[in-house]
N, C-alpha and C positions, 0 to 999 in steps of 0.2 A: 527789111521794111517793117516790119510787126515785132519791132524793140519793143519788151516788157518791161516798165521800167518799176520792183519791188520797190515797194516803202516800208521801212522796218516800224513793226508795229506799235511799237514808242511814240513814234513821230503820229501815226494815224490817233490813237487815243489820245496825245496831247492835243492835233485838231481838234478834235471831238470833244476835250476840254473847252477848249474855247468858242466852240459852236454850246455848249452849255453857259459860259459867260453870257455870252452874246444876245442870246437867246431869252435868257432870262432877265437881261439889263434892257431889251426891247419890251419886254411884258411889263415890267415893272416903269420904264419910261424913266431912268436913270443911265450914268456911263455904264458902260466895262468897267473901267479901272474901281467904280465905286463897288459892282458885285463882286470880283476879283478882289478884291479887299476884304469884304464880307464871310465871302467865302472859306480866304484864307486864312483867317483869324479863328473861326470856329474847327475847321479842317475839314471843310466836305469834300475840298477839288481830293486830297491824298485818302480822307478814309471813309469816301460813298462813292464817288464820281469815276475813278481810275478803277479801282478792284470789281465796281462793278460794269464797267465797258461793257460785256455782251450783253448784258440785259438789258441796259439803259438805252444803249445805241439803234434798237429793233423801234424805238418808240417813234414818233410821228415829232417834229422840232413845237409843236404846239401844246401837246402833251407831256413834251420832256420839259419846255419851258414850267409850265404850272406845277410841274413835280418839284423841280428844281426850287421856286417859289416856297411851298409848301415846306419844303424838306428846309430851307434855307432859314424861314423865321422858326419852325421847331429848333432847330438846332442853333438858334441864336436866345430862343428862350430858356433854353437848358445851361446856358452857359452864364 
């Protein structure tokens, strides 16, 4: 009755990717697919977002959003 059903933690960080899209394309009052784009173009989702999962994920979705934000036009002004 108390089936545990494991999620391989691949699949929990890529939610959690997308709860960062999401999140930040709510703040900013744009699509997904527009920050997902954004995103992917400079490489925050592979080289900020994924490697730093545990730190990131302890944040509040209101504080990750405004990081995300932040972190998202630095690293579009750098490029």
């Amino acid at each position: 009755m108390n089936n545990i059903i494991e999620i391989p933690k691949t699949q929990v960080v890529m939610a959690f990717v997308a709860t960062c899209i999401e999140a930040t394309a709510r703040l900013l009052n744009v699509s997904y697919k527009d920050v997902y784009q954004r995103m992917k173009k400079v490489g925050i989702i592979e080289h900020y977002i994924i490697p730093h999962y545990e730190a990131l994920h302890s944040e509040s979705r209101e504080n990750l959003a405004e990081g995300m934000v932040e972190c998202l036009n630095n690293w579009e002004e750098e490029k």
